[in-house]
N, C-alpha and C positions, 0 to 999 in steps of 0.2 A: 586504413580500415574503415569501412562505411559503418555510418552506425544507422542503430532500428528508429522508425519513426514513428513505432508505438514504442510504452513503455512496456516494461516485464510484464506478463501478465500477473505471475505469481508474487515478486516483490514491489514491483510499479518503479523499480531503480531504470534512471534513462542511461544505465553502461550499460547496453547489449550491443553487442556487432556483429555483422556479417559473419555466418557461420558454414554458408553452403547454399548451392540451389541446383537444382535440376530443373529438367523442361514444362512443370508444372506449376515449382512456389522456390521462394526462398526461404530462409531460416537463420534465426536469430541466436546468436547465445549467450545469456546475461553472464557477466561480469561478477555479482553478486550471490544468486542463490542456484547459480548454474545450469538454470531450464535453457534449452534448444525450444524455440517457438516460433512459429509461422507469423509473421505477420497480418493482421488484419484482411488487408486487400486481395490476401488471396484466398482467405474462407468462402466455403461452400454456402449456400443460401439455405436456409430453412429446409427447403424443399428438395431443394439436391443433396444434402445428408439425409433426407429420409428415405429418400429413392435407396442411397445407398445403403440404410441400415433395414429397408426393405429385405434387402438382397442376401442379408446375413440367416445362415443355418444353425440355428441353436433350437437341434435338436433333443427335447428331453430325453428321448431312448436311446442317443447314444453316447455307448461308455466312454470312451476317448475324448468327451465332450464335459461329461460328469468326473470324470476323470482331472481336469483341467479345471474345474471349479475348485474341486477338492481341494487345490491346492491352500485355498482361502478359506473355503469352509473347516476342515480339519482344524485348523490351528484356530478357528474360532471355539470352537467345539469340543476343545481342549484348555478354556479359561474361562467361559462362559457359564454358568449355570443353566442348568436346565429349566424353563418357562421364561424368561427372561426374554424382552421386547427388544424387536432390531426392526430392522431401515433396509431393505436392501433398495442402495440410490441407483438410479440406472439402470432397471432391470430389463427394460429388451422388452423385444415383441414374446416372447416363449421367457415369463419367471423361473427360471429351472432351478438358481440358485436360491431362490424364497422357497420352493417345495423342497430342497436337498434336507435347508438349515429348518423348516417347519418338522421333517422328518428326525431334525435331532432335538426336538421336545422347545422349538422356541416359535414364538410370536410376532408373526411377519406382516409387516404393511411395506408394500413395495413405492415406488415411485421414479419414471420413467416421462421426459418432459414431451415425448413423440406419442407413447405407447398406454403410460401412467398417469395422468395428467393431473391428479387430484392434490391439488395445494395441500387441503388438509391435514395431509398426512406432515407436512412440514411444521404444522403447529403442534404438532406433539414431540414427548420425550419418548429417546431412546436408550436402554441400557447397552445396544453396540447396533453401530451401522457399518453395511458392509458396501464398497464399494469398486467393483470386477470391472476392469477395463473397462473404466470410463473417465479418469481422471484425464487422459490423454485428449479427451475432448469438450475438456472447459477451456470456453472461451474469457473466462476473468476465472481462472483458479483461484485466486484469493479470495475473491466473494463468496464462491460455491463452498468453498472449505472450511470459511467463516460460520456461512451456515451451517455445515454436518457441525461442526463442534457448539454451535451456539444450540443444538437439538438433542446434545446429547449428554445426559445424566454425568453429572460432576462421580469421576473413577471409572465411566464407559468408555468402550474403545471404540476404535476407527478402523477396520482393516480394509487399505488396499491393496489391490491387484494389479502391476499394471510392466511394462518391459522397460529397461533401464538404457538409458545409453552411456559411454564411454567415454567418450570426448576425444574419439577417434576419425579424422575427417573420412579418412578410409571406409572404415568400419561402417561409421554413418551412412555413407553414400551409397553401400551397398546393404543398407540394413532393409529389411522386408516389413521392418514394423512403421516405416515411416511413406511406404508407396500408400496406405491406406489415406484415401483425402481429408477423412475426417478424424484424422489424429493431427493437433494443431501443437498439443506441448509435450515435451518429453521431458520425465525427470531422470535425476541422480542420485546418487546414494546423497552428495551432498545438499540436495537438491528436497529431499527429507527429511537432514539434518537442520537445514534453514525452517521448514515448516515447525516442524518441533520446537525449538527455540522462539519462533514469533510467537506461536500460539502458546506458549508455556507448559509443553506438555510431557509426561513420562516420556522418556528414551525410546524411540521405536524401536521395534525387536525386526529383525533384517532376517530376510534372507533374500535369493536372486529376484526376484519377482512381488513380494510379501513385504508391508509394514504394517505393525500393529502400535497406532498409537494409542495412549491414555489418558484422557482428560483428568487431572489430578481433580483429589478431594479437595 
């Protein structure tokens, strides 16, 4: 079994091995906290993910689309109070998930490293960040994560968004969520459960898609 010549991105443990590849990358699978992860050498350049996240339709008028946020916003919007400061990290060329969750009485500064560029916003606090299909494309998830939670109000949460895999080589191979180039790490249920325990934080609340975590008092 080959092993990875980077470390986990997510736990920096050097057990990950050869998990799979197709005619474009290979793929790793730690050992420890169970992320499937691209190795390094095959990432996209700066420029060649933006090209591609150019290319993305997030359009605010449609429903099937807001629909699909919803899935994050909702359950934010169901523990949150109303006025209360969020984050939404990774928001894209079109904010649509900042105007959803402004529409439900809270306080939004976005940030976006292609689209939103503005550090500042990383120097403040947040009572909940939210963060929609984009964890699949940190390149050091432990660093980036480090930070949402080092920004966020001691008993604020965390929700993300993002597709799960199985640890099914099958399944994998023929999953649609991994032809996209700039998706480099995929989590697990277990895969959550490790983040929560590093970071020391309330139990995420699960569902298919959805974790809410909570930065204890």
């Amino acid at each position: 079994m080959k092993n990875a010549i980077d470390p986990c991105p997510l736990c920096r443990s050097e057990t990950s091995f050869f998990f799979s590849k197709d005619r474009f990358r290979e793929y790793y699978h730690c050992q420890v906290c169970d992320l499937i992860f691209v190795p390094s050498q095959y990432h996209l350049t700066p420029q060649q993910e933006k090209e591609r996240y150019d290319l993305h339709e997030n359009n605010p008028n449609d429903p099937g689309y807001r629909k699909f946020l919803s899935t994050l916003v909702d359950p934010i919007a169901e523990i949150v109070p109303e006025g209360s400061k969020g984050l939404d990290f990774g928001s894209g060329p079109e904010p649509v998930m900042a105007e959803m969750l402004k529409g439900c009485g809270y306080e939004i500064e976005v940030y976006d490293k292609y689209y939103a560029d503005d550090k500042k916003v990383l120097t403040q606090e947040y009572d909940f960040i939210t963060c929609c299909e984009t964890v699949e494309h940190f390149t050091n998830p432990k660093k980036e994560l480090a930070l949402l939670f080092r920004i966020l109000k001691p008993g604020g949460g965390l929700g993300i968004q993002t597709s799960l895999h199985k640890y099914q080589i099958q399944t994998f191979n023929n999953w649609h969520y991994k032809r996209d180039l700039t998706h480099i790490c995929f989590f697990s249920e277990k895969s959550f459960h490790w983040i929560h325990q590093e970071f020391k934080l309330s139990v995420p609340k699960i569902s298919n898609t959805v974790f809410l975590f909570n930065k204890q008092l």
